[in-house]
Structure formats: C-alpha cells, structure tokens
C-alpha positions as CSV (number, residue, x, y, z in Angstrom):
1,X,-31.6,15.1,24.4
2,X,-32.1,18.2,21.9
3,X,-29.8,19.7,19.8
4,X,-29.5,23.2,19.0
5,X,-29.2,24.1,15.2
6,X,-29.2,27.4,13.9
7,X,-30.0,28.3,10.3
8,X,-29.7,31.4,8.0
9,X,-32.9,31.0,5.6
10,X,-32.6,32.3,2.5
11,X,-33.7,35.9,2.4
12,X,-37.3,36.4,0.3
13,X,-39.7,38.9,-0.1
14,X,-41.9,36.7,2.4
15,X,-38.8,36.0,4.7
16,X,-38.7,32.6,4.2
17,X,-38.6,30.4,0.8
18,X,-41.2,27.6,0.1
19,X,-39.1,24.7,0.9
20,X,-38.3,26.2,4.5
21,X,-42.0,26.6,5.2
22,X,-43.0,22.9,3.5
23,X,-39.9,21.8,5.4
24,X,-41.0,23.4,9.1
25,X,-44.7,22.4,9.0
26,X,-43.6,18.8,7.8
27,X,-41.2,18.8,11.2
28,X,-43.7,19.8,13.5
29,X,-46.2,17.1,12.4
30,X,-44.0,14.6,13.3
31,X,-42.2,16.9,16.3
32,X,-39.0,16.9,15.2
33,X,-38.8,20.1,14.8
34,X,-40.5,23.3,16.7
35,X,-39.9,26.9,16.7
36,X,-38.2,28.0,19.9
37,X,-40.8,30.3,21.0
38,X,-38.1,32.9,23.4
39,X,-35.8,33.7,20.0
40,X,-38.0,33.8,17.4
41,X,-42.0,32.2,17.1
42,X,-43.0,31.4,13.4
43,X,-43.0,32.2,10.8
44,X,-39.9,33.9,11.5
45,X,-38.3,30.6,12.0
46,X,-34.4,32.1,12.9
47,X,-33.8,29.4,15.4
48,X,-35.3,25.9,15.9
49,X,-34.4,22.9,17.9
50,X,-33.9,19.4,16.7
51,X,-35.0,16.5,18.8
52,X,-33.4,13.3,18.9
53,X,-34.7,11.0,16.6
54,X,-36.2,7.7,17.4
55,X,-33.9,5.4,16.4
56,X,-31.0,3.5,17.8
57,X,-28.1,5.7,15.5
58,X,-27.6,9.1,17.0
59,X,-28.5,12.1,15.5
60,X,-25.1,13.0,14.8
61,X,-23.9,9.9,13.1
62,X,-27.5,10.2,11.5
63,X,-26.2,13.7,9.9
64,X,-22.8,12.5,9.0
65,X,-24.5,9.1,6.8
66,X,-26.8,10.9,5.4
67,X,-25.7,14.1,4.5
68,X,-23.1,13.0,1.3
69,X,-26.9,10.7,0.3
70,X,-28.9,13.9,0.4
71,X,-25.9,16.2,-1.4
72,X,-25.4,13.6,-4.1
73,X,-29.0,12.1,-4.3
74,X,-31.3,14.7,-3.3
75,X,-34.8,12.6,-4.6
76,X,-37.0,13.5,-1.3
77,X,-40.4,14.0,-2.5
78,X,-43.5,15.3,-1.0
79,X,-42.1,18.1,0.7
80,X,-42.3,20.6,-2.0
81,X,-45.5,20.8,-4.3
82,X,-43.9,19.3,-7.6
83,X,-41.3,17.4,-5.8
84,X,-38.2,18.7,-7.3
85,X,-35.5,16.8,-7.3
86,X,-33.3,19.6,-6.1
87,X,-35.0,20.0,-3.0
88,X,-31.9,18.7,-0.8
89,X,-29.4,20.7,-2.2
90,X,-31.5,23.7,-0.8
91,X,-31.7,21.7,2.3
92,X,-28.0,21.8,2.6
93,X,-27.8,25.1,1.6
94,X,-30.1,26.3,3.9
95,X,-28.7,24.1,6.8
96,X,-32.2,21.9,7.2
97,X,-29.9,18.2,7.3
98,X,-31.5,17.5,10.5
99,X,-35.1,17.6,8.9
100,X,-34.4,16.0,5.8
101,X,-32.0,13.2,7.3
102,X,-35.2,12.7,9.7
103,X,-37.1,12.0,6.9
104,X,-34.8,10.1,4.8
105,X,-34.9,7.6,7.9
106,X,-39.2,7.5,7.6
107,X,-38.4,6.6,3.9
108,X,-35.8,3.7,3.9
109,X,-36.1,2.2,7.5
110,X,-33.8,1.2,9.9
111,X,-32.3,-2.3,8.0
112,X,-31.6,-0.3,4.9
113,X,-29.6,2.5,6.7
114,X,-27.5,0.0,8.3
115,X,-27.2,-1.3,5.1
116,X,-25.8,1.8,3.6
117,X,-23.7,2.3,7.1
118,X,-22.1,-1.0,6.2
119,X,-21.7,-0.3,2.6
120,X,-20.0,3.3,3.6
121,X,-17.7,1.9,6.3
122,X,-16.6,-1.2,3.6
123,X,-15.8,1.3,0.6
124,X,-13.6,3.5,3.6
125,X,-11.5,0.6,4.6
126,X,-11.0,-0.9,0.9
127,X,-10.1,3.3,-0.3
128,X,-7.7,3.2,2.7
129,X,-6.3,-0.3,2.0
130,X,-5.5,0.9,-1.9
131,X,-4.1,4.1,-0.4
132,X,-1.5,2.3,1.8
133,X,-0.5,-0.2,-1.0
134,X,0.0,2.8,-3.6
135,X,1.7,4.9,-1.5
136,X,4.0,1.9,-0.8
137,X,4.4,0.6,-4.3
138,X,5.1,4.4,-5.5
139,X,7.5,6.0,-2.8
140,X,8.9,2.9,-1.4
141,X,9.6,1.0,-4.6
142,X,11.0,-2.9,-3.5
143,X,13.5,-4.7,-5.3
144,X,13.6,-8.5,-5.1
145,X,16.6,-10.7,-6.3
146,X,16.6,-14.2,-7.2
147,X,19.5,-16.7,-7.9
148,X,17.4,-18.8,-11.2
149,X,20.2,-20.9,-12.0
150,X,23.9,-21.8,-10.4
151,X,26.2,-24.8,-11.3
152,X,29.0,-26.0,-9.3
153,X,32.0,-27.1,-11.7
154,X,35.0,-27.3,-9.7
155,X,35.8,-26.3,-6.2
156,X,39.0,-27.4,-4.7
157,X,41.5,-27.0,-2.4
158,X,44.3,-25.5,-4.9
159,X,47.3,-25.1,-1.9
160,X,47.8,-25.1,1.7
161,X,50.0,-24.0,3.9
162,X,50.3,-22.9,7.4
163,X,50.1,-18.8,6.3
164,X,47.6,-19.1,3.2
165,X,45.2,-21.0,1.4
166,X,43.8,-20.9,-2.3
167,X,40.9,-22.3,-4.0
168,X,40.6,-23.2,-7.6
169,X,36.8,-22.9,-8.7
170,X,34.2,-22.6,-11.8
171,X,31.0,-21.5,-10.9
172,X,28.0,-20.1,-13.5
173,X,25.0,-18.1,-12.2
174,X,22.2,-17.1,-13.6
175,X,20.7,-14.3,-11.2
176,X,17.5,-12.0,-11.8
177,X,16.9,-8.8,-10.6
178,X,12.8,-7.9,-10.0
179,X,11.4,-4.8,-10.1
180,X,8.3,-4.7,-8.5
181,X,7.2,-1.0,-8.8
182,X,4.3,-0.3,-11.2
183,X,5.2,2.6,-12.9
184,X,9.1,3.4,-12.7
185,X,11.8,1.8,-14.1
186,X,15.0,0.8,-11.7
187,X,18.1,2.0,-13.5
188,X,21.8,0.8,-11.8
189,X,24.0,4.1,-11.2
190,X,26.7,1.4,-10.7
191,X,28.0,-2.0,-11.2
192,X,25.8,-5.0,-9.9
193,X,28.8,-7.4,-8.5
194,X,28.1,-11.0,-7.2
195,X,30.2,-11.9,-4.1
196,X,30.7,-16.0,-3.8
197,X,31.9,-16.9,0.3
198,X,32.6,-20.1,1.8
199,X,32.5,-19.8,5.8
200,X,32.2,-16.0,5.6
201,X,35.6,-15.5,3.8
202,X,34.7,-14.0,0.3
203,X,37.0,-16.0,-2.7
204,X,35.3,-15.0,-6.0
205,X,34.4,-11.7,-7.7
206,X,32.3,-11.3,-10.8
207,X,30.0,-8.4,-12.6
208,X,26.7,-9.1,-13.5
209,X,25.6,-5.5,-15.1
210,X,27.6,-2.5,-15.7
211,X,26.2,0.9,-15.2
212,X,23.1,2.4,-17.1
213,X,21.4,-1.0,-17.6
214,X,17.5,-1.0,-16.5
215,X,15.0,-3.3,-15.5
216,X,11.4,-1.7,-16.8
217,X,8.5,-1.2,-14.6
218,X,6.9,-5.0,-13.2
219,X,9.4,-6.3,-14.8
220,X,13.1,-8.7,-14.1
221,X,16.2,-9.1,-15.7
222,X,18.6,-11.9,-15.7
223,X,22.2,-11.7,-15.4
224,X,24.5,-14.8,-16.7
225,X,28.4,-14.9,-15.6
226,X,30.7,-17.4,-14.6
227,X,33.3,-17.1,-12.1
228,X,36.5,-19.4,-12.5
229,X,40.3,-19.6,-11.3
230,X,42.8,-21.7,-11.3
231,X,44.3,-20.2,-7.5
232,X,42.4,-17.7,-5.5
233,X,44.1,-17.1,-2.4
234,X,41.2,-16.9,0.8
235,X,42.0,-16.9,4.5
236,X,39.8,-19.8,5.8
237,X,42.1,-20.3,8.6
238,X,42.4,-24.1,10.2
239,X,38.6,-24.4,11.0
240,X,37.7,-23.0,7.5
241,X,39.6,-25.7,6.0
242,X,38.2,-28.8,8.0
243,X,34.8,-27.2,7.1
244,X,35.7,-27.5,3.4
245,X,37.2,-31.0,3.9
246,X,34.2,-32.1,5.2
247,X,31.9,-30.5,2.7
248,X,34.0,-31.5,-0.4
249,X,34.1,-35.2,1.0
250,X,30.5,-35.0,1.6
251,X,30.0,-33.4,-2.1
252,X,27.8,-30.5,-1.0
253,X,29.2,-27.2,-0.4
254,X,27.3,-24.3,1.6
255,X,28.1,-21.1,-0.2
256,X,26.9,-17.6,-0.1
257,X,26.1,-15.5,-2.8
258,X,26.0,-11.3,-2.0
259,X,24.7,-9.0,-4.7
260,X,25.4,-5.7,-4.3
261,X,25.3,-2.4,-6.5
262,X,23.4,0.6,-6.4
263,X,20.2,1.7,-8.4
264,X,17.5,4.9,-8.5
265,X,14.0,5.1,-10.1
266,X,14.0,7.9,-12.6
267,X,12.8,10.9,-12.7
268,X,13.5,11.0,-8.8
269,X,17.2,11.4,-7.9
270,X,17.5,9.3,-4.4
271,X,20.2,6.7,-4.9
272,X,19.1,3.3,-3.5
273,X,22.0,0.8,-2.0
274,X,21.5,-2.6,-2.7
275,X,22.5,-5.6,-0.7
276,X,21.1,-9.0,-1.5
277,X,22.0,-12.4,0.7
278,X,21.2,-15.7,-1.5
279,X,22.5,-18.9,0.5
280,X,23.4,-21.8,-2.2
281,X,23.7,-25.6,-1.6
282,X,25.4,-26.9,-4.4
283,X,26.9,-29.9,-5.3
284,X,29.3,-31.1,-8.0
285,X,27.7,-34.4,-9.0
286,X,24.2,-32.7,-10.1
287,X,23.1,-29.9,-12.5
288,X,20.0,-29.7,-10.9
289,X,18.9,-26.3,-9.0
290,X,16.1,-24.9,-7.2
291,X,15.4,-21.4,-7.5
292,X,16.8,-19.2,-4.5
293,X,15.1,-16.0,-3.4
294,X,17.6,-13.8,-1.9
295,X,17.0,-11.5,1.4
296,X,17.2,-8.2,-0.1
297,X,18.6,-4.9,2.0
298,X,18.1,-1.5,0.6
299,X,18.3,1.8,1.6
C-alpha cells in the first residue's frame, strides 16, 4: 500500500531547505520515502510517495498519534547537523509528518507507542467524562429534597358523617432543600408549600419559605413548620375511612408529603417548577425518624 503525499517546500535560493534535503536522504536509506521519478526526480523533490510502514498501526493512525508528539515535542535528532530542537515544527510546516512519524517509530519502538496510544485514548475518555458531568452540573442544575425530621402529634378522626369527614391533626417537619449545582445559587420566585395526604386526599397546608429566600451553591437549607387543626374537613370517602381506622388502630399512619414551589438559578432567567414526593410512616407512640429522600420533579 503507498500513500500519496504532496508537499510545498519552503522556497530557498537552492530550492529546498536543509532539513528537507537531511530529511529525503534519511527516507531513502531506509525506503520510506523516494522521489517519484514521472513528476519530479531529485533534488527537485515536489512530489514523493510514502510507503507503509512496517508496523502493525497504519500509517494513518501512525500520523494522527504522532503528529500533536512531534508539534508539541519536536526533540528528533540526527537529522539536521546540530540537532535543533525545532526541527519538527519545520516538519509540520513543510508537511514531512510521514518521515518524521517514521522515525519517531525507529526511536521509541512498538511497546512505547502503544503505550502513548493508551495514554492518549485514557486522557480522551476521562476529558469527555468531565465534559458530560460539567455540562450537566452547569445547564441542568438538580435539586434534591429531603424530609430530616417529622413528628406525628395527633391525628384523629374529628367527625363523620355520611356527606363529610374532618381530621384534627399536629404534625412538625423539618424539610431540607439541596442544591447540588457548583457554582449558582437556587433562589425561590415563589412560595415552597408542603402538602400532607392520607389515601391521596390532601388535608393539611403549610409554607416552608416565602419568596426571595436562597439556598447557596453545594449547599441545603432547612425549613421548620408545623401543621395543626382542630377540624379539617377531607373527602376520604367510606374506603378512606376504614383505611384510617385501621392505620390509627394499628398506630402507624402512611402519609404523603408533596413539596412544591418554584425556583431559578440567577443570572439565568428560566423558571424551574418544583415538585417533590416524600412518603412518611409515622407513628404516634415514637419520636424517632429516619431521614426521607423525596423523588424530585422539575422542569
């Protein structure tokens, strides 16, 4: 297999520089490289072709791995009288890759180059890896919610009837808002309200944060309230009420918590809805709690 490369030598007053001519004769030692004696013979050297080197990378992917090396590097030696350490950088400029990658291969062998391939393709996937988590850290900033603490003080059946029911209730919550984005702070545009429901049918209301509070960047916040009434009327209907029955005779009651409000990551403008789920088990005989994480639904 040969591959056609054309160059455009630097013009001299000998038609070719020093390196080119160091850099040719070295080739055709080793017969990589030969003048293409239909274009143009030597010295006028206009047109050569590259053969294939002998190794088991091909001479593209050869080019590709070592042309950043010979760019950055540029330490070949012994194909210019002193050496100079700016040899490659004329090599690029005067498109001679394909000679000097062939020789960076004589130099470092076969196990070091697949060293550096290895080394190469590692750094790509770990830049790529930070790229993706940046870019979803930064533009996609997540909120989390947790419920930290929640007490059970009363909950009770306040009236029944065959139209209505109503609840009589004191619940505290402790509930933490986490903002997970490095650099921005999350600042509420509105009220963060916690919802309490017992089969579905919401029967408490309470704020945790008014508008303008902020939760700084990596950082939470926790928000204390209570929620208590003496008669809330909820429409459990008949299989809502055996469900409670059973729970408050058991002395464990399944509640939901929803969080909702509404926040935005200054300086950008985009208004994020939040909706958080937290499902409590709470009982009236213990003050013990185990930290809830809430499923969290923003857009």
């Amino acid at each position: 297999m040969e591959v056609i490369v054309k160059i455009n030598p630097k013009p001299t007053e000998y038609g070719l520089s020093l390196f080119e001519k160091r850099c040719a004769a070295w080739a055709s030692t080793r017969g990589l490289c030969y003048a293409d004696p239909v274009s143009s013979p030597v010295p006028s050297l206009q047109r050569y072709s590259v053969r294939q080197h002998q190794s088991t990378i091909p001479f593209l992917t050869t080019v590709i791995l070592c042309a950043p090396l010979l760019t950055s590097h540029g330490n070949l030696r012994g194909m210019t009288d002193g050496g100079a350490s700016e040899i490659c950088h004329e090599c690029v400029e005067a498109c001679w890759v394909a000679c000097c990658c062939a020789f960076f291969l004589d130099a470092i062998g076969g196990k070091a180059l697949i060293r550096i391939a290895c080394a190469l393709v590692a750094f790509a996937v770990l830049a790529a890896g930070i790229t993706l988590l940046a870019r979803h850290r930064m533009y996609r900033p997540p909120v989390g919610v947790t419920v930290e603490d929640a007490a059970l003080a009363r909950l009770a059946l306040a009236d029944r009837n065959a139209t209505a029911t109503a609840l009589a209730y004191d619940v505290s919550l402790a509930v933490a808002m986490h903002n997970h984005h490095w650099l921005r702070r999350a600042e509420h545009t509105a009220p963060l309200d916690a919802e309490l429901l017992f089969a579905g049918e919401r029967f408490a209301r309470v704020g945790l944060v008014g508008a303008g509070a902020v939760v700084r960047a990596g950082n939470m916040e926790v928000y204390h309230a209570v929620a208590a009434a003496e008669r809330a009327a909820v429409a459990l209907g008949s299989a809502g009420v055996a469900e409670f029955v059973r729970e408050s005779t058991a002395g464990v009651f399944q509640l939901e918590l929803k969080v909702v409000g509404q926040v935005r990551y200054p300086p950008g403008r985009h208004l994020h809805r939040l909706d958080a789920i937290c499902p409590l088990e709470l009982a009236l005989s213990t003050a013990t709690f185990r930290k809830v994480k809430c499923a969290v639904f923003s857009s």
